[in-house]
Kinemage of the C-alpha trace (Angstrom):
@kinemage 1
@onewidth
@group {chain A} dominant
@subgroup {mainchain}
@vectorlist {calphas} color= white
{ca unk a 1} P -5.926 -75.714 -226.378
{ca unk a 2} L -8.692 -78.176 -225.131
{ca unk a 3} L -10.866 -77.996 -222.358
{ca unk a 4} L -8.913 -81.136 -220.802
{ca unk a 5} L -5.820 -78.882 -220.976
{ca unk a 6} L -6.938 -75.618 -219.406
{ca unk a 7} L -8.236 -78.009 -216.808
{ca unk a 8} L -4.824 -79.059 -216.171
{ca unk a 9} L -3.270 -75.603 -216.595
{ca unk a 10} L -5.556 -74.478 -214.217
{ca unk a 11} L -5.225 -77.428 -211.469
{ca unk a 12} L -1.652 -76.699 -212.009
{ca unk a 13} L -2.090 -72.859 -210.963
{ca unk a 14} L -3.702 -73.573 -208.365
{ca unk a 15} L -1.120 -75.993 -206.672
{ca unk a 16} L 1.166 -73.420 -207.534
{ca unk a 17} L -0.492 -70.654 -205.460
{ca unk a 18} L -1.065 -72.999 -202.630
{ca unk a 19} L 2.661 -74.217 -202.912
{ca unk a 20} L 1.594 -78.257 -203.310
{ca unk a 21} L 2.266 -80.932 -205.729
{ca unk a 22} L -0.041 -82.517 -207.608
{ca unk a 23} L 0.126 -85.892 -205.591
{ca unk a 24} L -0.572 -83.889 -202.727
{ca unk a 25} L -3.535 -82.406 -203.982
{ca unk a 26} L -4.604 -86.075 -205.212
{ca unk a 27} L -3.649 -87.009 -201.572
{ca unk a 28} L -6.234 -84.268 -199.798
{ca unk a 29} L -8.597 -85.008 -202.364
{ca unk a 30} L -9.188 -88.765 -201.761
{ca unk a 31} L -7.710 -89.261 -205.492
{ca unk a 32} L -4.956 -92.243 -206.125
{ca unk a 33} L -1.769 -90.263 -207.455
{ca unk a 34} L -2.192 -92.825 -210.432
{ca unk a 35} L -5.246 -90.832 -211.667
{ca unk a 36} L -4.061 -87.544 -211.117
{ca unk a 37} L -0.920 -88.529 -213.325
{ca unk a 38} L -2.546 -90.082 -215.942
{ca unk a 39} L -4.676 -86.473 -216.136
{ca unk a 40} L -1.442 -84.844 -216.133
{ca unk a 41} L 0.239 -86.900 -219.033
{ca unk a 42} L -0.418 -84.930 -222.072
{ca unk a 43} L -0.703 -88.693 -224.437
{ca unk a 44} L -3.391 -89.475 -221.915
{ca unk a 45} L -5.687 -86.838 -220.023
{ca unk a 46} L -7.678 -88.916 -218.120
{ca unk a 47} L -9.945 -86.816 -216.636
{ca unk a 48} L -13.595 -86.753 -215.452
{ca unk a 49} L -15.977 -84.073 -213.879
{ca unk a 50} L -16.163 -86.295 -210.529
{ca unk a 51} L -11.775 -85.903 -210.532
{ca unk a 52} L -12.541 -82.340 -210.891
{ca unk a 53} L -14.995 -82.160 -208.173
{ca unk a 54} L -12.894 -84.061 -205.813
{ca unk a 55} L -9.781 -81.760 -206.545
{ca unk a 56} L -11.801 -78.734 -206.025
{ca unk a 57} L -13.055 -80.299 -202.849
{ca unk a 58} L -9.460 -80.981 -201.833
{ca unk a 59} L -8.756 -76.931 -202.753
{ca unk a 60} L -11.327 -75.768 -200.514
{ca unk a 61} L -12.949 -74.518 -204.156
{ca unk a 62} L -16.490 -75.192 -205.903
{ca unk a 63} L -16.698 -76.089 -209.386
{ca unk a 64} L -18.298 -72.498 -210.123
{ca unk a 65} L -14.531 -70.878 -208.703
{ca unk a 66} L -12.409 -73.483 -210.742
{ca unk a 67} L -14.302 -72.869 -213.921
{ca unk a 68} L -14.649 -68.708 -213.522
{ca unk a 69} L -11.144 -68.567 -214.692
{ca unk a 70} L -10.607 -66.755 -218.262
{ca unk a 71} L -9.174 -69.514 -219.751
{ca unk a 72} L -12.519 -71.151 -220.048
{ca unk a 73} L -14.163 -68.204 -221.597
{ca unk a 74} L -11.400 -67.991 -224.343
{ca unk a 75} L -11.920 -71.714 -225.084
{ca unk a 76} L -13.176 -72.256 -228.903
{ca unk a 77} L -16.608 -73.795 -229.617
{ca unk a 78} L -16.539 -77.764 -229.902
{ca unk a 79} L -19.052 -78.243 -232.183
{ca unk a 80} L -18.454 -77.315 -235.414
């Protein structure tokens, strides 16, 4: 898995917990639903550190609670 996937596995738990869609969460977060769907779409993953900061914003999170998730550690090294 890449890191642009557990980013969206993990934006996707957390609108889970909280019970909100993902156009809700782009909504709170001052994001246009456009970009949080073309982060969602697999063929695409659009996504930047400053989208991640505003979702986490939007969550009431900081970027040190959204990455702190095991997912991250298990990631593989990119360089190779």
């Amino acid at each position: 898995m890449s890191v642009k996937d557990v980013c969206v596995e993990r934006f996707k738990q957390l609108c889970a917990e909280r019970k909100i869609k993902i156009n809700e969460l782009a909504n709170i977060s001052g994001v246009t639903p456009s970009t949080a769907y073309s982060m969602m779409d697999a063929n695409r993953r659009d996504i930047s550190i400053t989208t991640i900061k505003k979702f986490c914003d939007g969550l009431e999170i900081t970027l040190g609670e959204f990455f702190s998730a095991p997912e991250f550690d298990g990631l593989e090294q990119e360089i190779r």
